[in-house]
N, CA, C and O atoms as a MOPAC input file, in Angstrom:
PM7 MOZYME 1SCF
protein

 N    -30.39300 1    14.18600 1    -4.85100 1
 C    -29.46200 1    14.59300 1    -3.82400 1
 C    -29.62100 1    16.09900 1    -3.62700 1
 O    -29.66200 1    16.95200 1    -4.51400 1
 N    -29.68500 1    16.23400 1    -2.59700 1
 C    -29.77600 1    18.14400 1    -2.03600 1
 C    -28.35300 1    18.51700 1    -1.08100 1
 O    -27.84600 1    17.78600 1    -0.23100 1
 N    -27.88700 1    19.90600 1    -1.51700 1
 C    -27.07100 1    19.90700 1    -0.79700 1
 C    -26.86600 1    21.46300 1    -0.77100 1
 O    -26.75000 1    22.22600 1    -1.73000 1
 N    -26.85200 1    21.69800 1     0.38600 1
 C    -27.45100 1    23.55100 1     1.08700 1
 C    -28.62300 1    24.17000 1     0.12700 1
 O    -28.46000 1    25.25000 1    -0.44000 1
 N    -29.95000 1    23.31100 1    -0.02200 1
 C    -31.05600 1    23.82400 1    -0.23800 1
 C    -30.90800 1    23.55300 1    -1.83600 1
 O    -31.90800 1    23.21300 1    -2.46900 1
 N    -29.69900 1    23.70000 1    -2.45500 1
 C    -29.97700 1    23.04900 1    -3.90500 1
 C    -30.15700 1    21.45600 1    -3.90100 1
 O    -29.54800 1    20.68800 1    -3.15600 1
 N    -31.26200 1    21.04200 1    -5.03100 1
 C    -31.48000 1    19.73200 1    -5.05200 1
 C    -30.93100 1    19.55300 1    -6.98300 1
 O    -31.40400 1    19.92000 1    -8.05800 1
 N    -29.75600 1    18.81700 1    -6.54800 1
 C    -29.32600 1    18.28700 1    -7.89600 1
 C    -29.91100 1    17.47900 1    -8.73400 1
 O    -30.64600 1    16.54800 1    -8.40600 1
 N    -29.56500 1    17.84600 1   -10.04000 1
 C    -30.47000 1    16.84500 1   -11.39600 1
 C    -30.55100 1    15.36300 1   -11.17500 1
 O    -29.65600 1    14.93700 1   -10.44500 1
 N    -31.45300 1    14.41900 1   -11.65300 1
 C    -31.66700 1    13.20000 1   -11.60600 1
 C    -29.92400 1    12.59000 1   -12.54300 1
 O    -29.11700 1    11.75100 1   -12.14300 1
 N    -29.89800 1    13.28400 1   -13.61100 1
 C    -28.31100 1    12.99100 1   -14.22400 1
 C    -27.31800 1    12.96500 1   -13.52900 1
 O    -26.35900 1    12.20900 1   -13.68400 1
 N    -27.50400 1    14.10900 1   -12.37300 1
 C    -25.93600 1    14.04700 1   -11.93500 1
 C    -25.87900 1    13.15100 1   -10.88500 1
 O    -24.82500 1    12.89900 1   -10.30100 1
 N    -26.90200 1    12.67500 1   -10.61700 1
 C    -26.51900 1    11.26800 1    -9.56900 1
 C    -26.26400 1     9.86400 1   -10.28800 1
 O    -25.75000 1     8.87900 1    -9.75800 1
 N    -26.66800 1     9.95700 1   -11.43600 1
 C    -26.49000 1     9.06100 1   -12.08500 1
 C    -25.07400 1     8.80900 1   -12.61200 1
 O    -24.37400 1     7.88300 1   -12.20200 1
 N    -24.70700 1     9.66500 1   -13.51700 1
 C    -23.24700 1    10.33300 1   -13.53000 1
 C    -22.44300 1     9.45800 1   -12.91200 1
 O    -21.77300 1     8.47100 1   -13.21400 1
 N    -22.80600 1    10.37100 1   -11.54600 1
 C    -21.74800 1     9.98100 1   -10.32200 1
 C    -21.58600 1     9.03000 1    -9.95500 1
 O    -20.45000 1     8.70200 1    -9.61200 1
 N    -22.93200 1     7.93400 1    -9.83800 1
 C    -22.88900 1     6.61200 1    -9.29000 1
 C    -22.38200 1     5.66000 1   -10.76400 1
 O    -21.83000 1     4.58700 1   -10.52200 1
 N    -22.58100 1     6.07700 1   -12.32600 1
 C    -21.71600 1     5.28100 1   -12.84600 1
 C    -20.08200 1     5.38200 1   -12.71900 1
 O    -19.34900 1     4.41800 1   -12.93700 1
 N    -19.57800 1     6.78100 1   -12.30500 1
 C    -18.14700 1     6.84300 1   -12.33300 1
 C    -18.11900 1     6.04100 1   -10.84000 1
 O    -17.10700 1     5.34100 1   -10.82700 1
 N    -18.66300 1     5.94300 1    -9.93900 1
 C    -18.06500 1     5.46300 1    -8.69300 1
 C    -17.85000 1     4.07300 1    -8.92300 1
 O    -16.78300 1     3.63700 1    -8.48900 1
 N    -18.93300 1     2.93400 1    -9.75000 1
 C    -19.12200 1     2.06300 1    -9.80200 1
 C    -18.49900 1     1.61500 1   -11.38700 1
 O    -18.76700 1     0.55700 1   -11.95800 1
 N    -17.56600 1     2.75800 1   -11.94200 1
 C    -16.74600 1     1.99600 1   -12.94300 1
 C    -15.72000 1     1.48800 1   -12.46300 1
 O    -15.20400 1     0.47900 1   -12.94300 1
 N    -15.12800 1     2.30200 1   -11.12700 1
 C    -13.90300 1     1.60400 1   -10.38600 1
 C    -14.00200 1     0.81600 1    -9.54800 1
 O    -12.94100 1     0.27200 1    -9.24400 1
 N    -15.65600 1     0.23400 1    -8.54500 1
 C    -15.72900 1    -0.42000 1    -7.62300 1
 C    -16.05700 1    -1.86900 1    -8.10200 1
 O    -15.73800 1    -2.76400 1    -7.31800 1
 N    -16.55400 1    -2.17000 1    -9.08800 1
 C    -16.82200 1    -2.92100 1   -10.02000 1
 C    -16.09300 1    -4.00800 1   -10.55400 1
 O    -16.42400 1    -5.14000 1   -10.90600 1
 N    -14.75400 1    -3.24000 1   -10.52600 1
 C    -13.45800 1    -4.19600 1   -11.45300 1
 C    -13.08800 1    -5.03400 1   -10.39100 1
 O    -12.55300 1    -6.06800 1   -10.79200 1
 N    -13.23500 1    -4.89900 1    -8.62800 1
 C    -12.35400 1    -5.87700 1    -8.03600 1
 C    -13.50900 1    -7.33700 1    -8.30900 1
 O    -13.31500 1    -8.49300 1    -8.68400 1
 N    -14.34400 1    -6.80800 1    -8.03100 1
 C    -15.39200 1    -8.23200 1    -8.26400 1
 C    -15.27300 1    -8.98700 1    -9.32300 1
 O    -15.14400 1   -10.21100 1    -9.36700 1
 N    -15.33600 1    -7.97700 1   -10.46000 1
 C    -15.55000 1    -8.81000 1   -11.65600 1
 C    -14.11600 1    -9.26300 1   -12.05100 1
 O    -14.08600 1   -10.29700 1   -12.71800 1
 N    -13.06100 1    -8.74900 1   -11.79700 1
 C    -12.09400 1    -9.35000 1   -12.06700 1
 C    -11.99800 1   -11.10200 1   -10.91700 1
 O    -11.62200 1   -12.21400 1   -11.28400 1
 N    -12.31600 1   -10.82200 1   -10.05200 1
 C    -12.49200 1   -12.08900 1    -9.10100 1
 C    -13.58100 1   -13.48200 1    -9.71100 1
 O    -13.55500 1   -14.71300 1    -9.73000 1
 N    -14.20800 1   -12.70300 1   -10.02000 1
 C    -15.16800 1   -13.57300 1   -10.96900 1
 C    -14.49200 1   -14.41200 1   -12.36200 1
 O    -14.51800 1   -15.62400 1   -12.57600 1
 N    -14.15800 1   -13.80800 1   -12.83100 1
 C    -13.28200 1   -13.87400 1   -14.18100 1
 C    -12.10600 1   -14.80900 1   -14.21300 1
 O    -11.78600 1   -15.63500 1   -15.06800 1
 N    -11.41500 1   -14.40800 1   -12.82300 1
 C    -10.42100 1   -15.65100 1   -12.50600 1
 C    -11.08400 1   -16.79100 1   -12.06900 1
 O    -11.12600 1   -17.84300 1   -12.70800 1
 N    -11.64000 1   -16.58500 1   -10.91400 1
 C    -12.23200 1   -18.06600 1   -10.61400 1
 C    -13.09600 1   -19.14600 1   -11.87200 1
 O    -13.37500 1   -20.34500 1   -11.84600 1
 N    -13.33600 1   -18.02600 1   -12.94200 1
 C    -14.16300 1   -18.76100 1   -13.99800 1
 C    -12.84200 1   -19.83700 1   -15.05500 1
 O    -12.80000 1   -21.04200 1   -15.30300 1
 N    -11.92600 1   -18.66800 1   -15.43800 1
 C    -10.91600 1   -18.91000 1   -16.29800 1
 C     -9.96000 1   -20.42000 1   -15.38900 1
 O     -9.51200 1   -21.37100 1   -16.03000 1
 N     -9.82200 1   -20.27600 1   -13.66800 1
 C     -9.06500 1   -21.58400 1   -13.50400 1
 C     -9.14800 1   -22.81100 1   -13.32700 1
 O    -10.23900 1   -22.86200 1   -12.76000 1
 N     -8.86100 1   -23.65400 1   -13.38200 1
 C     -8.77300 1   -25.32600 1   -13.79900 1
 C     -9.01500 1   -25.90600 1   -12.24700 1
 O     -8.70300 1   -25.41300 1   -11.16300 1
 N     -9.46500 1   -26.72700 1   -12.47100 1
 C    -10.49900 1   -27.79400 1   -11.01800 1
 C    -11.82900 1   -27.55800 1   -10.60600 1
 O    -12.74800 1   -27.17000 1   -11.32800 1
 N    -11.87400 1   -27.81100 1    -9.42300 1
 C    -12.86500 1   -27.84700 1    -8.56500 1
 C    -12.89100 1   -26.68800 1    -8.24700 1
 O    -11.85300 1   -26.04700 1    -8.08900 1
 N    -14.15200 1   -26.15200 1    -8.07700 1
 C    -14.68500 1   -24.23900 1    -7.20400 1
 C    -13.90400 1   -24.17300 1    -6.47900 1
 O    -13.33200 1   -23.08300 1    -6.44800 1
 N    -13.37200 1   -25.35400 1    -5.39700 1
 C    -12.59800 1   -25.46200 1    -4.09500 1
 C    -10.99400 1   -25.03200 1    -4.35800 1
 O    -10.09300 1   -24.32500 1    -3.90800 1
 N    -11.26100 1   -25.82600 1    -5.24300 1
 C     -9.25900 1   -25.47900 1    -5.79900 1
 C     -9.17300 1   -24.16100 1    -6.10300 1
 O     -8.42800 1   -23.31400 1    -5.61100 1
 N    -10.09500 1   -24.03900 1    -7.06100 1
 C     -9.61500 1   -22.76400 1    -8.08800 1
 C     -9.58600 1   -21.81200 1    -6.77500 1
 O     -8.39800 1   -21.66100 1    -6.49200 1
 N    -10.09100 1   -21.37800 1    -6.21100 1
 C    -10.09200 1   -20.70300 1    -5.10500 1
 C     -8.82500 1   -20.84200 1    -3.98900 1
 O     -8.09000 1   -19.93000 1    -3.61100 1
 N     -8.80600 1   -21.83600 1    -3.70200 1
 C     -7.69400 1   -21.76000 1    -3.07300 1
 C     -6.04200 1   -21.22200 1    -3.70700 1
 O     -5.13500 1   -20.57600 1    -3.18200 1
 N     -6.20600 1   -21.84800 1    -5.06500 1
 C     -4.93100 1   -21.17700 1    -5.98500 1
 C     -5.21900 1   -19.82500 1    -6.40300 1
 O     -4.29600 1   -19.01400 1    -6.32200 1
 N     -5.98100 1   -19.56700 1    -6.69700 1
 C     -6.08500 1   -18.12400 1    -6.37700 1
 C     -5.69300 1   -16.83300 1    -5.03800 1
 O     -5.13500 1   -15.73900 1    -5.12700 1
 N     -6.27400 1   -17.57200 1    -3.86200 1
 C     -5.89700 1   -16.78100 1    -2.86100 1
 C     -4.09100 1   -16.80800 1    -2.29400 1
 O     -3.55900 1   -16.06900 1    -1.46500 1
 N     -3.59600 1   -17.72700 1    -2.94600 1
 C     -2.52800 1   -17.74700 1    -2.52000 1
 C     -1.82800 1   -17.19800 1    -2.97400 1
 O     -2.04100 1   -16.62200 1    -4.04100 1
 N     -0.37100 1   -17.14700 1    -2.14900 1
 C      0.42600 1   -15.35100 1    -2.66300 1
 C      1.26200 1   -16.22500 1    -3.43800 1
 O      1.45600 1   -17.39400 1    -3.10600 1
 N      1.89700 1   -15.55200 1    -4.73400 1
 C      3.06200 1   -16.06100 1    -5.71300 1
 C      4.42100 1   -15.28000 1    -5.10100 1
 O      4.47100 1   -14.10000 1    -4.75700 1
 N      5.17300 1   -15.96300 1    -5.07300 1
 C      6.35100 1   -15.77200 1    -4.64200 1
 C      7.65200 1   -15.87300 1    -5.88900 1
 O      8.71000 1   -16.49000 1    -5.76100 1
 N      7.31600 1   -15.27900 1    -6.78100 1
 C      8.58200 1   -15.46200 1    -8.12000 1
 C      9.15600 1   -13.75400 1    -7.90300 1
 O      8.89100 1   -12.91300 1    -8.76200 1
 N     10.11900 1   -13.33300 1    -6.40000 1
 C     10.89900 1   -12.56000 1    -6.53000 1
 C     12.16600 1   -12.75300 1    -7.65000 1
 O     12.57100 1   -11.88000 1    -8.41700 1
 N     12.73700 1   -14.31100 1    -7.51100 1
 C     13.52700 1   -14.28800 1    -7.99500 1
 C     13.82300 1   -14.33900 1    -9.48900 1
 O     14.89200 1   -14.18000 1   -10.07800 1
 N     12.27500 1   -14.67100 1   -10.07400 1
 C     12.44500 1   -14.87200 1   -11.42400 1
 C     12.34000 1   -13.27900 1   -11.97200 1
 O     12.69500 1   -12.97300 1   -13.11000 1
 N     11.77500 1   -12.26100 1   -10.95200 1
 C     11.81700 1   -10.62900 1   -11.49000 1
 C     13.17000 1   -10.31700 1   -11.20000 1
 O     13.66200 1    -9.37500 1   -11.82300 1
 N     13.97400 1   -11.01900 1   -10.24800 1
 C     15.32400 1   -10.19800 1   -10.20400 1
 C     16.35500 1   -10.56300 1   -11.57200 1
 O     17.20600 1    -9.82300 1   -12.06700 1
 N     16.00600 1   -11.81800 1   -11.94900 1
 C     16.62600 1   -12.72300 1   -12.84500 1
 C     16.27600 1   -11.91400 1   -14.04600 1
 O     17.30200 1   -11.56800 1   -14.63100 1
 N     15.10200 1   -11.46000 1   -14.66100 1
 C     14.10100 1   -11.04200 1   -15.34500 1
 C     14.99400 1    -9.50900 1   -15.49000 1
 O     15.67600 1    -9.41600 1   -16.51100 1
 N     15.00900 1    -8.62800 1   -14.77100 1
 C     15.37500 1    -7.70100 1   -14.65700 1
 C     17.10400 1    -7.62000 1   -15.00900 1
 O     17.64700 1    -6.62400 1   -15.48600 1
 N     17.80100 1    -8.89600 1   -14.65600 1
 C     19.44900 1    -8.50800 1   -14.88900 1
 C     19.49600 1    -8.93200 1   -16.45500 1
 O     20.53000 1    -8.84100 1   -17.11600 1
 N     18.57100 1    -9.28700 1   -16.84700 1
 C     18.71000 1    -9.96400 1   -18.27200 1
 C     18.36100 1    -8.92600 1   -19.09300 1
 O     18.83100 1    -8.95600 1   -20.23000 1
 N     17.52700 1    -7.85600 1   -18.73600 1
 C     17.17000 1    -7.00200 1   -19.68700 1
 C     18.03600 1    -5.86500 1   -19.16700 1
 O     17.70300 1    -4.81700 1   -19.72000 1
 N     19.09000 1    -5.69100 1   -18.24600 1
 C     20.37300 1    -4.82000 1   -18.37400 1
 C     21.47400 1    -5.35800 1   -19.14400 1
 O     22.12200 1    -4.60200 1   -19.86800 1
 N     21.76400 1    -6.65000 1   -19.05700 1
 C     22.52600 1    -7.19400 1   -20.09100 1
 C     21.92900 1    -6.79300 1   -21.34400 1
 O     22.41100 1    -5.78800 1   -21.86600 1
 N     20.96300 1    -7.38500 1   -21.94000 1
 C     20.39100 1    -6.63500 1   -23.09300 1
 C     20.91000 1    -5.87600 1   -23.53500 1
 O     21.45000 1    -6.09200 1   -24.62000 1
 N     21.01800 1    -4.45000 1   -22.83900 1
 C     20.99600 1    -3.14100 1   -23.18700 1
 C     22.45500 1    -2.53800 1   -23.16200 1
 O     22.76100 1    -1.44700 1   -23.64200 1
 N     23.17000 1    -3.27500 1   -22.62900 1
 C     24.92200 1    -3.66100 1   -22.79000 1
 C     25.29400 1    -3.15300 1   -21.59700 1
 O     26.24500 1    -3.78800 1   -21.14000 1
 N     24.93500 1    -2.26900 1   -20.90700 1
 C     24.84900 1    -1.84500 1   -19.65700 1
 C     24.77100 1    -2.99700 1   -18.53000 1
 O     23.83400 1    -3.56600 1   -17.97100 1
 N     26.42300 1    -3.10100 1   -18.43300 1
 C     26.24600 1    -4.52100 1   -16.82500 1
 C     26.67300 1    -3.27500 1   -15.58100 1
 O     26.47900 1    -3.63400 1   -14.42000 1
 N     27.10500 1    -2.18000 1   -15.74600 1
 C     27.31800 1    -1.57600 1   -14.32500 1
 C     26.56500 1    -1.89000 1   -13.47400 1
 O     27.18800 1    -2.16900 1   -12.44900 1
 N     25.00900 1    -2.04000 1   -13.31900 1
 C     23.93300 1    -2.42600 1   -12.31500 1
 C     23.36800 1    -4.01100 1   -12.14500 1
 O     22.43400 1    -4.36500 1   -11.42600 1
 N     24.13900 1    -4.79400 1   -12.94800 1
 C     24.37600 1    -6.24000 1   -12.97500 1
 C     24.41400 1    -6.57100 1   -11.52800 1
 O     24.74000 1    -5.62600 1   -10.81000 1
 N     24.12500 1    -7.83800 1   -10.86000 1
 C     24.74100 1    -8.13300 1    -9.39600 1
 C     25.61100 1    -9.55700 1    -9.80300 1
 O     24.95900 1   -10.51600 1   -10.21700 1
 N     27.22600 1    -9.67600 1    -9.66300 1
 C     28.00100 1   -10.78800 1    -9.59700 1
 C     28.56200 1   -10.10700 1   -11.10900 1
 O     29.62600 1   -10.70100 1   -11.28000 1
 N     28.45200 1    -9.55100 1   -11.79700 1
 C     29.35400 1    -9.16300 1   -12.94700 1
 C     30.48200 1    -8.25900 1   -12.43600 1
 O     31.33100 1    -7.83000 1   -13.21700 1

């Protein structure tokens, strides 16, 4: 790579293209990884995968339980 007449080391492109490709890397391979790890057909697993999870309510539920916990109900909802 050259840049205003300096031409940079063979390392620092290397460098660079492993840090770029330590973060571009993970969406794939994590995609890979699921489709490997889920149960059925290529067809299924894929389809349960792309679909959106909808458990708002088990995080709101999730969340008043660990203010109870903590003895703190002021931010409770229905207490």
């Amino acid at each position: 790579m050259e840049h205003d007449g300096y031409r940079y080391p063979m390392y620092a492109n290397i460098i660079g293209w492993a840090i770029a490709l330590s973060s571009i890397l993970c969406i794939p391979g994590f995609a890979i990884y699921s489709i490997i790890r889920a149960k059925g057909s290529l067809s299924d697993r894929i389809y349960h995968l792309i679909q959106p999870t909808n458990n708002r309510e088990e995080k709101i539920r999730k969340a008043l339980n660990t203010v109870r916990l903590n003895g703190d109900v002021s931010g409770a909802v229905g207490v």
